[in-house]
BAFIZA-457991 format. One record per residue (C-alpha): y, x, z; residue number from 1. Coordinates in Angstrom, 1 decimal, decimal comma, padded with zeros to 4 digits. Layout:
BEGIN
v->Y | u->X | w->Z | resi->NUM
...
//
This chain:
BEGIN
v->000,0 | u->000,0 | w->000,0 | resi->1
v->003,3 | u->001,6 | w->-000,8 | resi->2
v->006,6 | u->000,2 | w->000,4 | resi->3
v->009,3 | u->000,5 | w->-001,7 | resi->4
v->013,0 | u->000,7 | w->-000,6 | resi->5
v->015,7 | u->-000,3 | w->-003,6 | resi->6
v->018,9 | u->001,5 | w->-003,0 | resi->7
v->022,4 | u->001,3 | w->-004,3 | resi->8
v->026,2 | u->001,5 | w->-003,8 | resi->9
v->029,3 | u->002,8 | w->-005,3 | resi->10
v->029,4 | u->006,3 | w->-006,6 | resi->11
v->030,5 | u->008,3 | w->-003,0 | resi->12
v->029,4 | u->005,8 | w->-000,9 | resi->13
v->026,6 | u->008,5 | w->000,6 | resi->14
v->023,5 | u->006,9 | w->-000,6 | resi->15
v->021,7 | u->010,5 | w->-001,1 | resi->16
v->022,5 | u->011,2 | w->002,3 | resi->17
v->021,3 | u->008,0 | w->003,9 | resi->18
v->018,1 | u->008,8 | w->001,9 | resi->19
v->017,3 | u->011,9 | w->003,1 | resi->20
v->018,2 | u->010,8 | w->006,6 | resi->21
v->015,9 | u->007,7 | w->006,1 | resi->22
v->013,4 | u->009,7 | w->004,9 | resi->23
v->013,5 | u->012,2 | w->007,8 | resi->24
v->013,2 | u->009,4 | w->010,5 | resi->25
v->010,0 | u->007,9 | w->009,0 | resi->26
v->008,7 | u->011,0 | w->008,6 | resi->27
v->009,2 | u->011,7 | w->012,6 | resi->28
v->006,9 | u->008,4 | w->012,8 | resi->29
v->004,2 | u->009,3 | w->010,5 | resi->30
v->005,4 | u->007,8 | w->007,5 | resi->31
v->005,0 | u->009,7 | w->004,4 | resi->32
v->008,0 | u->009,3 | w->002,2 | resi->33
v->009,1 | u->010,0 | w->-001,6 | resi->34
v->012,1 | u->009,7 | w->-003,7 | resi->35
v->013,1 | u->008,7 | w->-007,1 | resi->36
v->016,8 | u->009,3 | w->-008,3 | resi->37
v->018,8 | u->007,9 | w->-011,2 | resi->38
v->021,5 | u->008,8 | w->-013,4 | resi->39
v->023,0 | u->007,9 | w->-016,6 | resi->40
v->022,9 | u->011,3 | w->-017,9 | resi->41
v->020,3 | u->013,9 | w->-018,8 | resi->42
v->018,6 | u->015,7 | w->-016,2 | resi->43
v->020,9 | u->018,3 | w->-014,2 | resi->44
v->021,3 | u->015,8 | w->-010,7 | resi->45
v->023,1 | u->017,2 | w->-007,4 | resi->46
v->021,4 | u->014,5 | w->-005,5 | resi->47
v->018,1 | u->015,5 | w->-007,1 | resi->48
v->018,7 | u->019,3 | w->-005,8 | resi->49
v->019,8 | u->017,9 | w->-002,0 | resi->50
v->016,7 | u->015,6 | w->-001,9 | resi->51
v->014,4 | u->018,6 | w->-003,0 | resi->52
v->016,4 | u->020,9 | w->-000,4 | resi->53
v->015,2 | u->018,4 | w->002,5 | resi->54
v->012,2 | u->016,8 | w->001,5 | resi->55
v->008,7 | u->017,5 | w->-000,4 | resi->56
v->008,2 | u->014,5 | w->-002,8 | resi->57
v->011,1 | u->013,8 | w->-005,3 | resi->58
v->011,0 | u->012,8 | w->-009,1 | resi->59
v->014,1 | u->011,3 | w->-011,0 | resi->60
v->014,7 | u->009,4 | w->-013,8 | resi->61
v->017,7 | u->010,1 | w->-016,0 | resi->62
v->019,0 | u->009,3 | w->-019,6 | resi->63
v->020,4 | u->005,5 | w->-018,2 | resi->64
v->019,7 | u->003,5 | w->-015,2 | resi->65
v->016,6 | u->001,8 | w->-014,4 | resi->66
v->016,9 | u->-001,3 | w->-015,6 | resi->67
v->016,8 | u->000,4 | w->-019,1 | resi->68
v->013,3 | u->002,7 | w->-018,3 | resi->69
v->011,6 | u->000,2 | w->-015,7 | resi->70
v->008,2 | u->001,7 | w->-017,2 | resi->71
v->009,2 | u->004,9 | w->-016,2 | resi->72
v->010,1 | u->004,3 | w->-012,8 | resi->73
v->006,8 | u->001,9 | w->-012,8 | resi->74
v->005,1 | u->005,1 | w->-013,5 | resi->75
v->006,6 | u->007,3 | w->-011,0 | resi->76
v->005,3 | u->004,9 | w->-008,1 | resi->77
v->002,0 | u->003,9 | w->-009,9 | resi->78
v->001,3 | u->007,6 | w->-009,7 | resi->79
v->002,1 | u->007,8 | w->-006,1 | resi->80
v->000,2 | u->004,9 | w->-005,1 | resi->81
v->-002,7 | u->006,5 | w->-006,3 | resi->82
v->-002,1 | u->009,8 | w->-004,6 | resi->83
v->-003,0 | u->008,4 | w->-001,7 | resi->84
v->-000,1 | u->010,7 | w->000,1 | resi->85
v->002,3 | u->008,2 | w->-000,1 | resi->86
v->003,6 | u->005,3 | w->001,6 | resi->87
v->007,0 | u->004,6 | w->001,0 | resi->88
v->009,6 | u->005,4 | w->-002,1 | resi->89
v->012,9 | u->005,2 | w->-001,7 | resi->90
v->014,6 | u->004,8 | w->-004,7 | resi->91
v->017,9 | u->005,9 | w->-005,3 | resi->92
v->020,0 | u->003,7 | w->-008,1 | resi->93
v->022,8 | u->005,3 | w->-009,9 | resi->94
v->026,5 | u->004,4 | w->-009,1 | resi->95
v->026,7 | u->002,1 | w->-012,3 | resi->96
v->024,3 | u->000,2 | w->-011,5 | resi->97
v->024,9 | u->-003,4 | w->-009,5 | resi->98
v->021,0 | u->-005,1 | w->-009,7 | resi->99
v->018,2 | u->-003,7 | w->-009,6 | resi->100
v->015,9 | u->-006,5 | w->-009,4 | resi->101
v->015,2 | u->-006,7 | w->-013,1 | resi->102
v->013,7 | u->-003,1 | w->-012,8 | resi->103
v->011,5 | u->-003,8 | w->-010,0 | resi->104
v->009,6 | u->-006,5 | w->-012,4 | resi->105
v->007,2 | u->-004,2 | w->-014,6 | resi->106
v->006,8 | u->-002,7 | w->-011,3 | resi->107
v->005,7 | u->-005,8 | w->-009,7 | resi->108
v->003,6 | u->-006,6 | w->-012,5 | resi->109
v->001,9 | u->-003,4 | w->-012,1 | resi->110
v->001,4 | u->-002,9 | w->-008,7 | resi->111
v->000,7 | u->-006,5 | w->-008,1 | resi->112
v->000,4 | u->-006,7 | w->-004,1 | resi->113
v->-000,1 | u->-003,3 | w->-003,7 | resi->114
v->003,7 | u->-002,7 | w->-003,5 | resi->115
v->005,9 | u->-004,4 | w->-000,9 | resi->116
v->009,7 | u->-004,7 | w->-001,9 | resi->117
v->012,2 | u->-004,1 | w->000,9 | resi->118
v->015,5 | u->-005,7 | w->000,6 | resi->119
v->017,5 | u->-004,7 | w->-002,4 | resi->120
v->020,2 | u->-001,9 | w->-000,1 | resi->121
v->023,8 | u->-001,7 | w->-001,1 | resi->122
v->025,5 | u->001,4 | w->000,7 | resi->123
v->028,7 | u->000,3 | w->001,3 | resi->124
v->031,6 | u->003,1 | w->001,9 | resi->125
v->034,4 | u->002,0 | w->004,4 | resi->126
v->037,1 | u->004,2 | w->002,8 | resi->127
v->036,3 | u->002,9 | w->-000,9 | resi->128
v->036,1 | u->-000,9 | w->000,4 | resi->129
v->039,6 | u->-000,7 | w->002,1 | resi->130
v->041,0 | u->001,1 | w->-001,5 | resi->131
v->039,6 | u->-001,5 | w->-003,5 | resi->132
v->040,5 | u->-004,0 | w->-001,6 | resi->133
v->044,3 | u->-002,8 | w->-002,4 | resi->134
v->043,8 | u->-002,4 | w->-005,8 | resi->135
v->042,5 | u->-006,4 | w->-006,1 | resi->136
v->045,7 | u->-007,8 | w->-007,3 | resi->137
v->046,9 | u->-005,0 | w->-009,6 | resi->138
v->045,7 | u->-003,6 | w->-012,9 | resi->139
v->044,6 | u->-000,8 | w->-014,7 | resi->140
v->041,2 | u->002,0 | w->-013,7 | resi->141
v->040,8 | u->000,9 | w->-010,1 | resi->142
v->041,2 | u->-003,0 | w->-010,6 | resi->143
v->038,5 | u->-003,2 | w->-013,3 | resi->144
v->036,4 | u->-000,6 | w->-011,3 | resi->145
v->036,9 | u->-002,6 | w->-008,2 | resi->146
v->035,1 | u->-005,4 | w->-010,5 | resi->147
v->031,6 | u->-003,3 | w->-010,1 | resi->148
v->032,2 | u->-002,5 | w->-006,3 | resi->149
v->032,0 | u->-006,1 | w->-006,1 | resi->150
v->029,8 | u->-007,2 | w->-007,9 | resi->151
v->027,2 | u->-004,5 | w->-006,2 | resi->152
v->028,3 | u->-006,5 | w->-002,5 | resi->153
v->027,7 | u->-009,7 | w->-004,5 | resi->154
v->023,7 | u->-008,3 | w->-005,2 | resi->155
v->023,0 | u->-007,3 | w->-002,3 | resi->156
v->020,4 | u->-008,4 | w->000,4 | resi->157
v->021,2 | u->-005,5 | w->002,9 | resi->158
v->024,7 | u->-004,3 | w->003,3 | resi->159
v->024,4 | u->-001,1 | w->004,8 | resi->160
v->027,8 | u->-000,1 | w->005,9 | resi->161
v->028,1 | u->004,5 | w->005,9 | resi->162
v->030,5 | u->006,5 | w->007,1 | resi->163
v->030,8 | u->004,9 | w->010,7 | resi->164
v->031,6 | u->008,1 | w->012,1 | resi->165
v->034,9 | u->008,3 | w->010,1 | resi->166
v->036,2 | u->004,6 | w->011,1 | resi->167
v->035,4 | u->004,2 | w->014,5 | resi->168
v->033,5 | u->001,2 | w->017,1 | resi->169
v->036,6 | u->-001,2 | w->016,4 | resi->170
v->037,5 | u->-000,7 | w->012,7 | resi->171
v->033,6 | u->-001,0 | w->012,2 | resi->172
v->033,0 | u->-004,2 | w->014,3 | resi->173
v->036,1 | u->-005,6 | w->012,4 | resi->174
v->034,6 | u->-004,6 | w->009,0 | resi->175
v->030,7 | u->-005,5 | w->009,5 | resi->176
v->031,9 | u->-009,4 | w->010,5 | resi->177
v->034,0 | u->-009,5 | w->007,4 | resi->178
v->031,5 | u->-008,6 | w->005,1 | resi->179
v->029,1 | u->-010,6 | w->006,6 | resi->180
v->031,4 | u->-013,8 | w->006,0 | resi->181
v->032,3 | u->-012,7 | w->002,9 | resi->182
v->028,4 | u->-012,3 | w->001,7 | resi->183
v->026,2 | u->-014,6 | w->003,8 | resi->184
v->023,3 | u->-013,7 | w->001,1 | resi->185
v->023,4 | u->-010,2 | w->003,2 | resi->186
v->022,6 | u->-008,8 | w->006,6 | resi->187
v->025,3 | u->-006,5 | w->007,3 | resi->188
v->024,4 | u->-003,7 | w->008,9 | resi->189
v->026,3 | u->-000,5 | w->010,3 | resi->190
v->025,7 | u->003,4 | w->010,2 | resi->191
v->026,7 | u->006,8 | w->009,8 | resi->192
v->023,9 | u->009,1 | w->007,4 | resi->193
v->025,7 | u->012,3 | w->008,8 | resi->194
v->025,6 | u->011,3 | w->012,8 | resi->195
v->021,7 | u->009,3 | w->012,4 | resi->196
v->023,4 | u->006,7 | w->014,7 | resi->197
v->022,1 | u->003,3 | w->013,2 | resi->198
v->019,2 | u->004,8 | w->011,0 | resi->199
v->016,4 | u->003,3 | w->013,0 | resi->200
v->018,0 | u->000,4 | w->012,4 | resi->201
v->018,2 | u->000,6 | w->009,0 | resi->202
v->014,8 | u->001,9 | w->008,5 | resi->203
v->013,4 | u->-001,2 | w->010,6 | resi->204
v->015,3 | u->-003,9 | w->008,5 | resi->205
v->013,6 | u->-002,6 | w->005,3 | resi->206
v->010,0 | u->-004,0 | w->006,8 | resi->207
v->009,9 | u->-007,0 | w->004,6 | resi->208
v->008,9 | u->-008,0 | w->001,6 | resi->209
v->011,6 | u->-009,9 | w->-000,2 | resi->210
v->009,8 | u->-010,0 | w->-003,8 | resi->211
v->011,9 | u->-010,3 | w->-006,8 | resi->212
v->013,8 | u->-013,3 | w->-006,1 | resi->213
v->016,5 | u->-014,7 | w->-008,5 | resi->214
v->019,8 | u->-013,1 | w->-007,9 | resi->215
v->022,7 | u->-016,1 | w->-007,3 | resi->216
v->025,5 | u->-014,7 | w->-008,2 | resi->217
v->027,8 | u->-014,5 | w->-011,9 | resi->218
v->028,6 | u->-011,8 | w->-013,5 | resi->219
v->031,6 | u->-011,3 | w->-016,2 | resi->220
v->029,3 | u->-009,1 | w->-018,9 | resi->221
v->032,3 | u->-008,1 | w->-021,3 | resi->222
v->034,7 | u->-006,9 | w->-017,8 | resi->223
v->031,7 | u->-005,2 | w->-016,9 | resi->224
v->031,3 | u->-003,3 | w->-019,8 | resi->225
v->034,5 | u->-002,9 | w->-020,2 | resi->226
v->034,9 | u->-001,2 | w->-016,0 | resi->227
v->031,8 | u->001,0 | w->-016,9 | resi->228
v->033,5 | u->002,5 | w->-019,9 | resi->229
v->036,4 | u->004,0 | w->-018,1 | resi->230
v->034,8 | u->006,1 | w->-016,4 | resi->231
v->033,5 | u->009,8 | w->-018,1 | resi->232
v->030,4 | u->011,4 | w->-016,9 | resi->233
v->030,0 | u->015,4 | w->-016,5 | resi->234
v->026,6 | u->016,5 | w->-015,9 | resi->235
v->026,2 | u->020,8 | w->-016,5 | resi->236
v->023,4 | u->023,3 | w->-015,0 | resi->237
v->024,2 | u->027,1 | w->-015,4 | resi->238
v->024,1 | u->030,3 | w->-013,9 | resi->239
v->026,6 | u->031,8 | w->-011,7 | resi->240
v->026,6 | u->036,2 | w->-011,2 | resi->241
v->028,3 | u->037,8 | w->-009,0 | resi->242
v->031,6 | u->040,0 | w->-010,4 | resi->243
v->031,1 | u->042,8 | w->-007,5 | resi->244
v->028,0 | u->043,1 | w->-005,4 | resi->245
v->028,1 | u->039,6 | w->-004,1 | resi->246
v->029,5 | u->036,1 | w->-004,2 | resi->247
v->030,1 | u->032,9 | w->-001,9 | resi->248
v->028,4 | u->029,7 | w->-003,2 | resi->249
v->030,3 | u->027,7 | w->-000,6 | resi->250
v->033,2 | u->029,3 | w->-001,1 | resi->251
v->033,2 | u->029,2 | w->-005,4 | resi->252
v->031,7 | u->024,9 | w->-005,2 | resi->253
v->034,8 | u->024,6 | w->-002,8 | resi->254
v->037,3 | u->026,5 | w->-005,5 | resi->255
v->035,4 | u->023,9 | w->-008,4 | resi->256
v->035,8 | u->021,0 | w->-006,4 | resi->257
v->039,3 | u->021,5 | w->-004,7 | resi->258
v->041,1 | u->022,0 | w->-008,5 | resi->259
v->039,5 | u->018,8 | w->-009,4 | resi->260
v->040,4 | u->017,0 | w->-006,5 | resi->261
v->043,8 | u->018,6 | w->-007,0 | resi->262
v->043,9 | u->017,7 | w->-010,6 | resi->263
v->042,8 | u->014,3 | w->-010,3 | resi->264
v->045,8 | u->013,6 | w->-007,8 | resi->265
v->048,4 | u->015,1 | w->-009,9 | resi->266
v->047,2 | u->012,5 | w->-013,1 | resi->267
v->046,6 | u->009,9 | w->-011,5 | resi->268
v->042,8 | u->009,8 | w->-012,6 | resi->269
v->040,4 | u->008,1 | w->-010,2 | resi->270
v->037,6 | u->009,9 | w->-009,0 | resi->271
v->034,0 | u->008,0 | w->-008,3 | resi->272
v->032,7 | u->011,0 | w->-007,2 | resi->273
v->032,7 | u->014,7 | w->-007,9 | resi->274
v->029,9 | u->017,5 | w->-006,8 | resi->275
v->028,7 | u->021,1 | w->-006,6 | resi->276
v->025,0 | u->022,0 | w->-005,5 | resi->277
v->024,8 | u->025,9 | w->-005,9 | resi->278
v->021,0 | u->027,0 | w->-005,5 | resi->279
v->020,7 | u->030,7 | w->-003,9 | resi->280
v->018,2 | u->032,9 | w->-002,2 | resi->281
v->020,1 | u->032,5 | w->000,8 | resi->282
v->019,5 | u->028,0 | w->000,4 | resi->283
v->021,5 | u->025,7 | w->-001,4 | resi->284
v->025,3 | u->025,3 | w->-000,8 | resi->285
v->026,5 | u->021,5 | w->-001,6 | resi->286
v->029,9 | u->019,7 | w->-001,7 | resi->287
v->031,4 | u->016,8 | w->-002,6 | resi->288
v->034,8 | u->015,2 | w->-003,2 | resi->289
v->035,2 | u->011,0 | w->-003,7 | resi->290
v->038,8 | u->010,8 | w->-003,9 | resi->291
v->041,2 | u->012,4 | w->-005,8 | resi->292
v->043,7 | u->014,6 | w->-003,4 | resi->293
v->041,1 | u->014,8 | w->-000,9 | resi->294
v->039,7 | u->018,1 | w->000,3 | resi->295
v->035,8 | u->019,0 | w->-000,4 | resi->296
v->033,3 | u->018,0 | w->002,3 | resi->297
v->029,8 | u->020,7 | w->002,5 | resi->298
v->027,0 | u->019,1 | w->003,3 | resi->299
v->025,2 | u->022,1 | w->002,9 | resi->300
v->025,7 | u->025,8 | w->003,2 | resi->301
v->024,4 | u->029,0 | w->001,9 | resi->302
v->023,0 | u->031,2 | w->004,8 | resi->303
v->025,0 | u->034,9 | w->003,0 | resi->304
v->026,8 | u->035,9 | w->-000,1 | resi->305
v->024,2 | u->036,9 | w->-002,8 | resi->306
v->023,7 | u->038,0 | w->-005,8 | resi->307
v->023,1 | u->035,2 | w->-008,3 | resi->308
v->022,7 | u->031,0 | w->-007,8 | resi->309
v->022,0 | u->028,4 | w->-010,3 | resi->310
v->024,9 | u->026,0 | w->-009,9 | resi->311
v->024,5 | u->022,4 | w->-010,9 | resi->312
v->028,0 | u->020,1 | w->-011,1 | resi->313
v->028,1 | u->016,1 | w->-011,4 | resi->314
v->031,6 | u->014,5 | w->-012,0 | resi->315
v->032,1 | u->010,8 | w->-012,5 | resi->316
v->036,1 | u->010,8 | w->-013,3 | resi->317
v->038,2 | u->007,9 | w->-015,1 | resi->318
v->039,4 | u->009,6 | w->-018,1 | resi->319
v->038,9 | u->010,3 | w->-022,0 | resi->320
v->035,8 | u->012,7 | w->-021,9 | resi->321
v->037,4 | u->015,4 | w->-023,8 | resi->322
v->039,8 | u->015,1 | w->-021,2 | resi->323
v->037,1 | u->015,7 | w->-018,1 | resi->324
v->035,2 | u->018,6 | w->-020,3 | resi->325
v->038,7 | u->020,7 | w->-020,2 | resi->326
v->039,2 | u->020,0 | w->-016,6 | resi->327
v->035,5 | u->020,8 | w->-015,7 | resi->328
v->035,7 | u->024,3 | w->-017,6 | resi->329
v->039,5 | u->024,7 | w->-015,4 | resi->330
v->037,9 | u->024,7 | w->-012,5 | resi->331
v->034,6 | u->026,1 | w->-013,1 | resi->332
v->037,4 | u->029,1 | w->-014,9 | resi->333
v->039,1 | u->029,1 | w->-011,5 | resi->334
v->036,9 | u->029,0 | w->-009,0 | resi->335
v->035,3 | u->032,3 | w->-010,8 | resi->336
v->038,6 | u->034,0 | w->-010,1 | resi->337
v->038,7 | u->032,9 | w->-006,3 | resi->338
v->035,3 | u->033,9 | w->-006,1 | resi->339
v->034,6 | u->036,8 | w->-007,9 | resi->340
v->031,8 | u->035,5 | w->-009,7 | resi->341
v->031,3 | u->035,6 | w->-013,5 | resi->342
v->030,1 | u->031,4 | w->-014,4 | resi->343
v->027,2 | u->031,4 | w->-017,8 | resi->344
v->029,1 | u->027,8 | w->-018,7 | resi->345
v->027,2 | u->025,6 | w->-021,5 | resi->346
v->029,9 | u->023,8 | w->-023,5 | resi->347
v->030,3 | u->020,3 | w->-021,8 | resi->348
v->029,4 | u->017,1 | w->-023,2 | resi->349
v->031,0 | u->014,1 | w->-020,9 | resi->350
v->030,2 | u->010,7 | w->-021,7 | resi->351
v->030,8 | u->007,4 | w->-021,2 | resi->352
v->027,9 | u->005,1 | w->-020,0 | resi->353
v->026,8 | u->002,7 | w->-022,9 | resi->354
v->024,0 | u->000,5 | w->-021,4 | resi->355
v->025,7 | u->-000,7 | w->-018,0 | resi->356
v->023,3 | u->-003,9 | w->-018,0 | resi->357
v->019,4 | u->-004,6 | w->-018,5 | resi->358
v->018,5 | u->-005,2 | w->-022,1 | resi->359
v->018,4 | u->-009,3 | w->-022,1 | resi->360
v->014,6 | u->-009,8 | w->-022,7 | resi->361
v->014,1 | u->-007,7 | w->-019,1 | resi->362
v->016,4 | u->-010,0 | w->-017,7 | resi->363
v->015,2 | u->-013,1 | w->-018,5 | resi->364
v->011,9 | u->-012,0 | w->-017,7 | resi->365
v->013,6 | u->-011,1 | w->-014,0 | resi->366
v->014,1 | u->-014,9 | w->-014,0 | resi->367
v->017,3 | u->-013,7 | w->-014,4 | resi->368
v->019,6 | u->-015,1 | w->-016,8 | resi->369
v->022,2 | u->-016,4 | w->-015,1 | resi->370
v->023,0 | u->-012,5 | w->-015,0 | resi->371
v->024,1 | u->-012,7 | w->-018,5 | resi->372
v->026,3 | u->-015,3 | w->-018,6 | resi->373
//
C-alpha cells in the first residue's frame, strides 16, 4: 500500500522545504518515504538537488507539469509500489500548477486500491498572500498572477499555511481563520518547514483517503493562460572553477542571487522565485530569493571553499525571456568577479510555459469539466 501526498502552492511558498521536513518526520516513525518533483522545464531542478541532499528516494518529472505526463508520474509510483521499500510519495507539483487531481487519475486507474490519496496540499506563503492580496484591485503582472495564487487556494483540500516563524502567534491566528472562512472546502492548517513546529500536524492530517473527487470551483481558462504567460522560466546546470586556489559556493549563489533580487527591484519585474544549489565536495550550498529587493536566504551551506562545484540555477521572473537570459548571464558574470570563480555558462534558453492546463480529454476523464469552462 503506498500513500501518496499531492503537494502544491505558489512558486516561494517553501513547498520543497515542507517536503523534506515531512519526509524526515515520518521517517523518525518508521515510514519509508520518496519524492517526485515537477517542473515546466527540462531537467536541471534546485528542488530536485535539495531533496537528493536530504533524502534517499527522489525522481522528478520535467518538460511540463503533471497533468500533461500523468503516465509518467503513474510510473514513477507504480515502480515504487512494487519495490516493496516504499510507503509513502510525496509529490511535489510545480508553481504553475493549480489542480492536480486530473493527474492522480491514470494513477488511480493503475494502482487501483493499492494507492491511498491524501488531501490534495496547497502551501500557502503568508508574505505572498498579504502581497497579493494588495495587488487584487490593480492591474498589470501581479493582478493577473494573483489570479493563479487564487485559484490554487480555490483547489485545495488542505491549506497548509509556511512560514509561521516569520509572522508570528497573532498574525497567524488572524490569517488561519481568514482563510478558513474564505475556503470552507479546506482545513486550514498552520506551520513553519524551517522551525518543524506544526509538522506532525501536518503529516497526521494527510492519513485519509480523499479519492479523486470532482473539484467545485470555476476557473477563467483564457486569464489563466494569459497569468501563466508572463512569467519567463530559466533553468541552466554548469560548472563553476575556482579563479585562485579556491572558491565560496555560498558566497558566489549569494552574489547570483543578490544582483537578481537587485535587478528585479530596480525594473519593477516580479519575482515567483529565484535559486542557486551549488553542489561541492564540501556539500551542497542552496539559496533562494521570492521577492524582488529582498536579500538571499541559505538554506544550505557548503562546509569549506573548494576547488570546483556543479551549480544549478532556477528563476521564475515576469519578463520577455530574452530579457531574463541577459539578466541570468549579469549575475552569473558578476557573482564570478565577487567570487573569484571562473562560471562554464551554457547559453540560456528562458521560456514561457505553454501548457498551464490538463489536455481536455484528461479532464473530462477527471470528471472534471467544469475545469474548463
Amino acid at each position: 500500500m503506498i500513500t501518496l501526498v499531492p503537494l502544491s502552492g505558489f512558486l516561494g511558498s517553501g513547498k520543497t522545504t515542507t517536503l523534506i521536513s515531512a519526509a524526515v518526520a515520518m521517517q523518525r516513525t518508521g515510514r519509508r518515504v520518496a519524492v517526485v518533483t515537477n517542473d515546466a522545464g527540462p531537467a536541471g531542478l534546485v528542488d530536485t538537488d535539495l531533496a537528493r541532499a536530504g533524502l534517499d528516494h527522489v525522481a522528478e518529472v520535467t518538460g511540463g507539469c503533471y497533468c500533461h505526463h500523468p503516465d509518467e508520474l503513474a510510473a514513477h509510483v507504480a515502480r515504487l509500489a512494487d519495490s516493496g521499500g516504499i510507503d509513502t510519495v510525496l509529490v511535489e507539483a510545480a508553481g504553475n500548477c493549480f489542480d492536480l487531481r486530473p493527474a492522480l487519475v491514470p494513477l488511480r486507474r493503475r494502482l487501483g486500491d493499492r494507492v491511498v490519496i491524501a488531501p490534495q496540499t496547497v502551501v500557502v506563503d503568508p508574505l505572498r498572500l498579504a502581497a497579493f492580496a494588495g495587488a487584487a484591485d490593480l492591474s498589470g503582472r501581479e493582478y493577473e498572477l494573483a489570479y493563479v495564487f487564487g485559484r490554487q487556494l480555490a483547489a485545495a483540500d488542505l491549506l497548509a499555511v509556511n512560514k509561521t516563524d516569520l509572522i508570528g502567534a497573532e498574525q497567524t491566528a488572524k490569517l488561519t481563520a481568514r482563510l478558513a472562512a474564505d475556503h470552507p472546502q479546506a482545513t486550514v492548517l498552520p506551520y513553519s518547514a524551517v522551525s518543524g513546529a506544526g509538522i506532525d500536524e501536518l503529516v497526521r492530517a494527510w492519513g485519509r483517503d480523499v479519492a479523486t473527487p470532482e473539484p467545485d470551483y470555476e476557473l477563467d481558462h483564457a486569464r489563466y493562460v494569459d497569468a501563466e504567460a508572463r512569467l519567463a522560466w530559466a533553468n541552466l546546470a554548469f560548472g563553476v572553477d575556482a579563479v585562485d586556489d579556491t572558491f565560496d559556493a555560498s558566497v558566489w549563489g549569494r552574489a547570483v542571487l543578490r544582483h537578481l533580487s537587485e535587478w528585479s527591484a530596480a525594473t519593477g519585474y516580479f519575482v515567483g522565485h529565484a535559486k542557486v544549489a551549488v553542489r561541492t565536495r564540501a556539500g551542497l550550498a542552496k539559496l533562494s530569493v521570492t521577492e524582488s529587493g529582498a536579500a538571499p536566504r541559505a538554506d544550505r551551506s557548503a562546509a569549506r571553499p573548494v576547488e570546483r562545484g556543479s551549480a544549478t540555477v532556477n528563476v521564475r521572473i515576469a519578463c520577455p525571456p530574452s530579457v531574463l537570459d541577459d539578466a541570468v548571464l549579469a549575475a552569473i558574470a558578476a557573482a564570478d568577479a565577487v567570487g573569484r570563480a571562473r562560471s562554464d555558462v551554457p547559453p540560456p534558453a528562458s521560456f514561457r510555459s505553454t501548457q498551464p492546463l490538463p489536455p481536455p480529454s484528461l479532464a473530462r476523464t477527471a470528471g472534471a469539466d467544469a475545469v474548463l469552462r
